[in-house]
DRENDO-1510 file (C-alpha; in Angstrom, 1 decimal, always signed):
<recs>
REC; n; res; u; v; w
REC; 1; UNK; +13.8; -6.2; +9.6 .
REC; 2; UNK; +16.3; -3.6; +9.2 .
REC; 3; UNK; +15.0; -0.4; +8.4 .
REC; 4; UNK; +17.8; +2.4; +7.5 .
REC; 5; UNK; +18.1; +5.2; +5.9 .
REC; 6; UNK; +20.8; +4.5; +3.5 .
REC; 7; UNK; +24.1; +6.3; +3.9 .
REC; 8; UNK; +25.5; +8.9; +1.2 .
REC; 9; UNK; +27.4; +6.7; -0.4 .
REC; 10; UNK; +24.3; +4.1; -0.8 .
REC; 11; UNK; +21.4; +7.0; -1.9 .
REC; 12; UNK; +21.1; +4.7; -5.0 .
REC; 13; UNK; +20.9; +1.7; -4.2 .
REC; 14; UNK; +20.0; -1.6; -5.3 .
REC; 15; UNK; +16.1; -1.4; -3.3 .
REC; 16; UNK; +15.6; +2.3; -4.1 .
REC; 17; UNK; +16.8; +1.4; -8.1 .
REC; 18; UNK; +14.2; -1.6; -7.4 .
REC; 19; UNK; +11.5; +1.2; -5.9 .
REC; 20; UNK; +11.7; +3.7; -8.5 .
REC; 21; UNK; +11.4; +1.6; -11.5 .
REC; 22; UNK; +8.4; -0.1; -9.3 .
REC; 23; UNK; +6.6; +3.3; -9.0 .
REC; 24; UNK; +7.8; +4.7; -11.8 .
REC; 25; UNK; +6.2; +1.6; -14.5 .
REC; 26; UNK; +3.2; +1.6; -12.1 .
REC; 27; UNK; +2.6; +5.8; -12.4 .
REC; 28; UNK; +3.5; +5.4; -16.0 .
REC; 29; UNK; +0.8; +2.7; -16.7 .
REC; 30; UNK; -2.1; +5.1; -14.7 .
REC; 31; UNK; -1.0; +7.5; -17.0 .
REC; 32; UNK; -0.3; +6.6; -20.4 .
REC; 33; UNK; -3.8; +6.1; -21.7 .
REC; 34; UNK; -6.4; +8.3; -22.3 .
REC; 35; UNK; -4.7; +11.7; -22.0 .
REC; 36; UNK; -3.5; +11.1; -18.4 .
REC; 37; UNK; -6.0; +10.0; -16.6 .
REC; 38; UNK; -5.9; +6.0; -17.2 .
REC; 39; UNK; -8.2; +3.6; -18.2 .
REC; 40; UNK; -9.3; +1.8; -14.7 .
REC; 41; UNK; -11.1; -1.3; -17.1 .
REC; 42; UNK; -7.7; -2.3; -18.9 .
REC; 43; UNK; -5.3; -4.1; -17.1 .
REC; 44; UNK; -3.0; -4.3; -20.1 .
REC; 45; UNK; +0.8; -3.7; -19.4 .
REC; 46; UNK; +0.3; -3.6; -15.4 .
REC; 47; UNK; +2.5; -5.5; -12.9 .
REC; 48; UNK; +1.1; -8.5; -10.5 .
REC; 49; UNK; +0.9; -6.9; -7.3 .
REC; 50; UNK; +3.5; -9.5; -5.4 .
REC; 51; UNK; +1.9; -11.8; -3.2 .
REC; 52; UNK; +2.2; -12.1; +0.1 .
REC; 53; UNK; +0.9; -14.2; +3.8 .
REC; 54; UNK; +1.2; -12.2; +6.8 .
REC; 55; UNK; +0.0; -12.7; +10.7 .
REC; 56; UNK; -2.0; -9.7; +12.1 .
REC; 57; UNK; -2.1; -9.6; +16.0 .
REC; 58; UNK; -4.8; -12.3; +16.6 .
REC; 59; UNK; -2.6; -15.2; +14.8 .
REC; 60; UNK; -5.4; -15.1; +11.3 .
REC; 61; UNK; -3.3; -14.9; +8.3 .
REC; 62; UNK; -3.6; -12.4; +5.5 .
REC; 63; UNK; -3.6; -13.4; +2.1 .
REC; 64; UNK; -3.2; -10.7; -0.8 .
REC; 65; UNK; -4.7; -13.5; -2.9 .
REC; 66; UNK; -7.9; -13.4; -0.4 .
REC; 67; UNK; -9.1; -9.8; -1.5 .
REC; 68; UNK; -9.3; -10.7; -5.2 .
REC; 69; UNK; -12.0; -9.1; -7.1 .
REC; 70; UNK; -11.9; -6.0; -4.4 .
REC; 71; UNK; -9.5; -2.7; -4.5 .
REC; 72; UNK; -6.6; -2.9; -2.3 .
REC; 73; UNK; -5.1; +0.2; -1.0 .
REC; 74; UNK; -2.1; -1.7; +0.8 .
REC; 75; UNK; -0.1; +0.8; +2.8 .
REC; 76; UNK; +3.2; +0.2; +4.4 .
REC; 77; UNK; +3.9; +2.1; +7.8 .
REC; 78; UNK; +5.4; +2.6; +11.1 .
REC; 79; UNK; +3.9; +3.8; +14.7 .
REC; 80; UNK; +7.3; +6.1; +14.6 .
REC; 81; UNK; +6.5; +7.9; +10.8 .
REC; 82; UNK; +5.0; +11.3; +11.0 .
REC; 83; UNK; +3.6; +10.8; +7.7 .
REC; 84; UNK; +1.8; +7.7; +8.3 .
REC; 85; UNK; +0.1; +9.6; +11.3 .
REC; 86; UNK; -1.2; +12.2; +8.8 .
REC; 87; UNK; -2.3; +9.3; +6.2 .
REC; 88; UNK; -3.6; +7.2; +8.6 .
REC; 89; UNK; -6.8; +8.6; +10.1 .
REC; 90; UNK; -7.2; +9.0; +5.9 .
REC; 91; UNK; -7.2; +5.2; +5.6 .
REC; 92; UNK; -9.6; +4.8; +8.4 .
REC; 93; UNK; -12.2; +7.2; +6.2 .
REC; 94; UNK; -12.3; +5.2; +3.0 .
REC; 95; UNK; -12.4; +2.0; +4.8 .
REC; 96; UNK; -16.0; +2.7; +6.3 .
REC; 97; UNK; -17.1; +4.5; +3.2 .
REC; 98; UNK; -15.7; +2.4; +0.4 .
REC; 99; UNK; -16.0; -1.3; +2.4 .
REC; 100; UNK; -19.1; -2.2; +0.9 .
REC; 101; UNK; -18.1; -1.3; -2.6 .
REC; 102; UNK; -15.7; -3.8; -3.0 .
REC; 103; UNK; -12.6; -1.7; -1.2 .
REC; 104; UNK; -10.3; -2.8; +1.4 .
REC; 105; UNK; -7.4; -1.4; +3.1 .
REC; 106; UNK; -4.0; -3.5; +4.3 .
REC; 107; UNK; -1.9; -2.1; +7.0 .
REC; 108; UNK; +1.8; -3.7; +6.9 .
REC; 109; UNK; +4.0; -2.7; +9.8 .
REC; 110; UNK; +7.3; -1.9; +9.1 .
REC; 111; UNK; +7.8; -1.7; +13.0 .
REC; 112; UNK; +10.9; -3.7; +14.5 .
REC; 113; UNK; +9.4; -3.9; +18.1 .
REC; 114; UNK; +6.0; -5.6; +16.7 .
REC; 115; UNK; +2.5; -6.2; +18.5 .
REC; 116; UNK; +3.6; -4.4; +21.8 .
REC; 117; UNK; +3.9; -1.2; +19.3 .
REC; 118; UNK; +1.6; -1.3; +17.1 .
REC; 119; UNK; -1.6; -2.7; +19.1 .
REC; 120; UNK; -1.6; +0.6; +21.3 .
REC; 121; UNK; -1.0; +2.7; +18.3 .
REC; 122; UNK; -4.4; +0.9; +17.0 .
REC; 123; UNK; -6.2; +0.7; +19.5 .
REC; 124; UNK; -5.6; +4.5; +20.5 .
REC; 125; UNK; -5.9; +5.4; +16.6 .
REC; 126; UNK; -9.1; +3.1; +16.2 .
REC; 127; UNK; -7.8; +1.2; +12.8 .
REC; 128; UNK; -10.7; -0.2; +11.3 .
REC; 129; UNK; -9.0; -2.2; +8.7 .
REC; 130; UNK; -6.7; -4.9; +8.6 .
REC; 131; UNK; -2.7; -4.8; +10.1 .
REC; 132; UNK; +0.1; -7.3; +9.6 .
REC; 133; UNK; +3.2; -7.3; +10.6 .
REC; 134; UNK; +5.4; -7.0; +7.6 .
REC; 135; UNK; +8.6; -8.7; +7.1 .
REC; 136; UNK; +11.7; -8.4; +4.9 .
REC; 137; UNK; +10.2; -10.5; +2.0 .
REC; 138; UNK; +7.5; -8.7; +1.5 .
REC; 139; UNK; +9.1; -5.2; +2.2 .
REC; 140; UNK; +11.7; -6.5; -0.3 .
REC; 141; UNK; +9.2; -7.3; -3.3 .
REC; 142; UNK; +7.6; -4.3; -3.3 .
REC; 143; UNK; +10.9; -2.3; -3.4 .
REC; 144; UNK; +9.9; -0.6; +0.2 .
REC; 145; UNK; +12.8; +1.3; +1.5 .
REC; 146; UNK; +10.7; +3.1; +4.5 .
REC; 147; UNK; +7.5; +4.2; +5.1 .
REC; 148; UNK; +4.8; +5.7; +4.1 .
REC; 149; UNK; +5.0; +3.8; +1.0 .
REC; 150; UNK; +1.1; +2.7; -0.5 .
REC; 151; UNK; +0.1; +0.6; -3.3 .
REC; 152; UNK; -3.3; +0.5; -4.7 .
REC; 153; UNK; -4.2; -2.3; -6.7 .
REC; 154; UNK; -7.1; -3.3; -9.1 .
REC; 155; UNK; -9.9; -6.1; -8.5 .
REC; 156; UNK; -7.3; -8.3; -10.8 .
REC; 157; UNK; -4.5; -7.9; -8.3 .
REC; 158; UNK; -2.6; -5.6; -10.4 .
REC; 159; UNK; -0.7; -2.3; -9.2 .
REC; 160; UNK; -2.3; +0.4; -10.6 .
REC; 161; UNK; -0.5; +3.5; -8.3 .
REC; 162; UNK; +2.3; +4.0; -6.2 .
REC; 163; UNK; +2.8; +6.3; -3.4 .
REC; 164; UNK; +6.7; +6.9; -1.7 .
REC; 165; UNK; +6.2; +9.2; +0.8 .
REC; 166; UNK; +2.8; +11.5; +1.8 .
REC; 167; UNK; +0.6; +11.9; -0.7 .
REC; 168; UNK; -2.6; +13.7; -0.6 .
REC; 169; UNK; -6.2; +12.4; +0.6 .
REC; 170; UNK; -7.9; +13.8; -2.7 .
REC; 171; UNK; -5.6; +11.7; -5.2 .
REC; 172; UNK; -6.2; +8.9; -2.8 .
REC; 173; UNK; -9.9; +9.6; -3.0 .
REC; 174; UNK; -9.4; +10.0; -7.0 .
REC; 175; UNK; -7.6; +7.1; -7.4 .
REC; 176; UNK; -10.1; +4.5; -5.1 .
REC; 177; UNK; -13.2; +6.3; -6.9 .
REC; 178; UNK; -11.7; +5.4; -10.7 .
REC; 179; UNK; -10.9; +1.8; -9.9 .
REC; 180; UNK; -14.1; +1.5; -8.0 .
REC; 181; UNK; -16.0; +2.3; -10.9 .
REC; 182; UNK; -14.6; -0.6; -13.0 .
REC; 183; UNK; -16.1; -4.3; -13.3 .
REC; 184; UNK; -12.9; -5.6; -14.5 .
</recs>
């Protein structure tokens, strides 16, 4: 996986076209109804989050498809990201408060070196949730240039948010709470 930033003459390229209109239909959709703050129990209009299998470091796969009918903060990352160090230890908080609610957050590594990275990094970091090792197709379908870039998707499997870069633990918080809340 070949993770660059891309060169001057590049900044608009095919993935970050592919990236913006991703995040840009997905923040449009939480924000078009109801003066702003979307309506978390209509899934009219929103995207299929893609699909995807990945290995985490014990050989299990991971199946998007598995966490149906939960809240999916999917978050792509990198041992090396400063960001994703500040977001992190965030992650690791709504895991153990929102689990039993139906909520469940996906690690994908965007790290080239693989397990002999990233198992120190979450062992030292305790990560309480689930990591994979992320690869170009799935990097690719969600339009992921570099990280941090998170998703949070609905109990349907539908994007509902999208994050490029740090965000903020509050609108995380904000977001997670709202689609919580929902049945649908």
């Amino acid at each position: 996986m070949q993770l660059k930033a891309p060169s001057r003459s590049q900044s608009i390229g095919r993935r970050w076209l592919l990236a913006a209109a991703l995040a840009a239909s997905v923040t449009t959709d939480c924000k078009k109804r109801s003066g702003g703050s979307g309506d978390p129990g209509s899934t009219a209009g929103r995207t299929l989050a893609p699909g995807f299998s990945l290995v985490e470091s014990n050989g299990s796969t991971v199946r998007l498809s598995d966490y149906r009918g939960k809240v999916v903060l999917l978050n792509f990352w990198a041992t090396w990201c400063g960001p994703c160090r500040v977001e992190i230890p965030w992650f690791i908080e709504f895991e153990k408060g929102y689990h039993d609610r139906g909520f469940a957050v996906i690690g994908i590594s965007m790290d080239e070196q693989g397990w002999p990275v990233i198992m120190p990094y979450i062992k030292r970091e305790g990560v309480n949730y689930r990591v994979v090792l992320g690869n170009d197709v799935v990097v690719q379908g969600y339009g992921v240039e570099r990280p941090p870039a998170t998703f949070l998707i609905d109990r349907r499997g539908r994007l509902v948010s999208a994050h490029v870069g740090l965000f903020n633990k509050d609108g995380y918080e904000e977001e997670i709470r709202r689609y919580l809340d929902t049945t649908a």
